[in-house]
C-alpha positions as CSV (number, residue, x, y, z in Angstrom):
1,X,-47.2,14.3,-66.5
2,X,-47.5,17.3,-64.8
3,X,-44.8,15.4,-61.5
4,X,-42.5,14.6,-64.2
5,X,-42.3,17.7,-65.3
6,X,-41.5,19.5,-62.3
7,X,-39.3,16.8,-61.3
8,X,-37.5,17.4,-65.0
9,X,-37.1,21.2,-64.1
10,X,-36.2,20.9,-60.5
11,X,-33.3,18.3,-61.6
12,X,-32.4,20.6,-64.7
13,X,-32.0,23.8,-62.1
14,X,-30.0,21.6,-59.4
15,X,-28.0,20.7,-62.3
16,X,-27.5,24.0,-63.8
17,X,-27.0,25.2,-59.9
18,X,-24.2,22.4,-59.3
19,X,-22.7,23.0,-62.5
20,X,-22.2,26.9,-61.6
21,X,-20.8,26.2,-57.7
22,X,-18.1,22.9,-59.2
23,X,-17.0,25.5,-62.0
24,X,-16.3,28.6,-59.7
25,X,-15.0,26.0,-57.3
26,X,-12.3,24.6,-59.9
27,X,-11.6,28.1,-61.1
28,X,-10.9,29.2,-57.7
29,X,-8.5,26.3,-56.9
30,X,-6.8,26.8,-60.4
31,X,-6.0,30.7,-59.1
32,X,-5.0,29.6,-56.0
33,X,-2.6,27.0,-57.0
34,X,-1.3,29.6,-59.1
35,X,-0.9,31.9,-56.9
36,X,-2.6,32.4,-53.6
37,X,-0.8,35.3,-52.2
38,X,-0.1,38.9,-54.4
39,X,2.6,41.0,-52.4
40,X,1.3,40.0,-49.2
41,X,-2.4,40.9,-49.5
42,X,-4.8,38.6,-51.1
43,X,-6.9,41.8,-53.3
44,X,-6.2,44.1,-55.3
45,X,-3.7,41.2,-57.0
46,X,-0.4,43.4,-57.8
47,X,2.3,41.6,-60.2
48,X,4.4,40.0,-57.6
49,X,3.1,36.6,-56.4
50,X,4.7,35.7,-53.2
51,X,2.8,32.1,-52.9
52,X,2.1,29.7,-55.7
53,X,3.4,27.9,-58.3
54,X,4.3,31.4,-60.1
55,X,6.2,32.8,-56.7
56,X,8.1,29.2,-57.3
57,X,9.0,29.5,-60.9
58,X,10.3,33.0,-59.9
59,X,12.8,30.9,-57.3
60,X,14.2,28.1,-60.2
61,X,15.5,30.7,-62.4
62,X,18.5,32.0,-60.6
63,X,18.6,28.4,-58.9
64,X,19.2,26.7,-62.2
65,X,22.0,29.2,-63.2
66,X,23.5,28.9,-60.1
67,X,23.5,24.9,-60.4
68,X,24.5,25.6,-63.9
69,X,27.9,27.3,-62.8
70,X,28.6,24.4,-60.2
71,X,28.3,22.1,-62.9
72,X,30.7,24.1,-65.0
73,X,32.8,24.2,-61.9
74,X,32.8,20.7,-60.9
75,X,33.7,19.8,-64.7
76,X,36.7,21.9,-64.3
77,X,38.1,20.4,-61.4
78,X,38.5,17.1,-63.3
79,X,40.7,18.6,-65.9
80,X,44.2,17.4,-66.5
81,X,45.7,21.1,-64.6
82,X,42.9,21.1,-62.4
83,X,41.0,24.4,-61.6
84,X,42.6,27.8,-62.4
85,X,41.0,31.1,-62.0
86,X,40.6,31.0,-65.5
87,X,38.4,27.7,-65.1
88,X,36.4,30.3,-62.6
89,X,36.0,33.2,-64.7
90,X,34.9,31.4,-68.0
91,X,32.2,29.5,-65.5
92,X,31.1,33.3,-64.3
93,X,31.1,34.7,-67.4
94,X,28.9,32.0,-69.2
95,X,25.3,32.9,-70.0
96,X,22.8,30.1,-68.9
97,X,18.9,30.9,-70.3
98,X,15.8,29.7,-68.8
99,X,13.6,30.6,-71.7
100,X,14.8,29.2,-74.7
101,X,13.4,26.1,-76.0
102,X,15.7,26.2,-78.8
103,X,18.3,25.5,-76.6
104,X,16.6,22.7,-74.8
105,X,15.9,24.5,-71.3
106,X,12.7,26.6,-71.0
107,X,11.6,27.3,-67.3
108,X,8.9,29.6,-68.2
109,X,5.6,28.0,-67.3
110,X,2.8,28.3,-69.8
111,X,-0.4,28.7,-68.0
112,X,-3.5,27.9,-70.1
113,X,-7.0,29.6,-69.3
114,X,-9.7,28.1,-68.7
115,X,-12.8,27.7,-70.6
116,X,-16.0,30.2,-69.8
117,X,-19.1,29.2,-67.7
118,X,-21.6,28.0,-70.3
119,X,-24.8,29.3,-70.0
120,X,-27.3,26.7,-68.4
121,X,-30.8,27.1,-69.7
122,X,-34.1,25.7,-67.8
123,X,-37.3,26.9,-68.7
124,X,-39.6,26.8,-65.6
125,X,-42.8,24.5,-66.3
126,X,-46.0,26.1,-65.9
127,X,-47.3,26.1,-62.8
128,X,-44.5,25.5,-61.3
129,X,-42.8,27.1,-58.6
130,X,-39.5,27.1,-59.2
131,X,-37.6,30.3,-60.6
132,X,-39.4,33.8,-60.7
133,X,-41.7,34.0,-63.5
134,X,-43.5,31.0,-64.9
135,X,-42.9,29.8,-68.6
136,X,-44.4,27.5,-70.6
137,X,-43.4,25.8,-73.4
138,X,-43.9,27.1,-76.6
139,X,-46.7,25.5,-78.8
């Protein structure tokens, strides 16, 4: 009894060990995907992210008005006096969001936490030598 015991808390703390290392690996890859480069220097992180997925949202913004008014170009040239300045001008002038659903576009990435690292509990059998102090069950 006393073997499977110790094997029962060894596997328990390799567990809880494993457990820790795959969740700050997974957060850590989460960041970096997000973004991996603030302003140039890794710390302290500073609000402009110049690598990641949020340095690339930044980008598709003015990319999607700009395709936005070439679309509103293009149309123009197929109408029946073809393109006038006018035709130009209304394009410019037209307001193209990135951040309203209501309107059916919204570029604004929604990025969800993450849950918290549980708290993994092993209780050292006695006589065993794993850990720093030596519990025993109660009872």
């Amino acid at each position: 009894m006393d073997a499977s015991s110790c094997k029962w808390a060894i596997d328990t703390k390799d567990a809880c060990e494993s457990y820790a290392e795959c969740y700050k690996a997974t957060v850590q890859a989460y960041e970096d995907a997000k973004c991996s480069e603030w302003s140039g220097k890794k710390f302290p992180k500073t609000p402009n992210c110049t690598k990641g997925v949020e340095a690339d949202e930044k980008q598709r913004h003015p990319e999607f008005k700009g395709l936005k008014r070439m679309d509103c170009i293009i149309k123009a040239f197929g109408g029946s006096g073809g393109i006038t300045m006018k035709d130009i001008l209304t394009c410019k002038a037209k307001t193209h969001f990135t951040n309203n659903s209501k309107l059916g576009v919204d570029l604004v990435i929604k990025y969800p936490g993450y849950p918290d690292l549980k708290a993994c509990v092993w209780v050292p059998v006695h006589g065993s030598r794993i850990g720093k102090s030596h519990l025993t069950f109660p009872g």
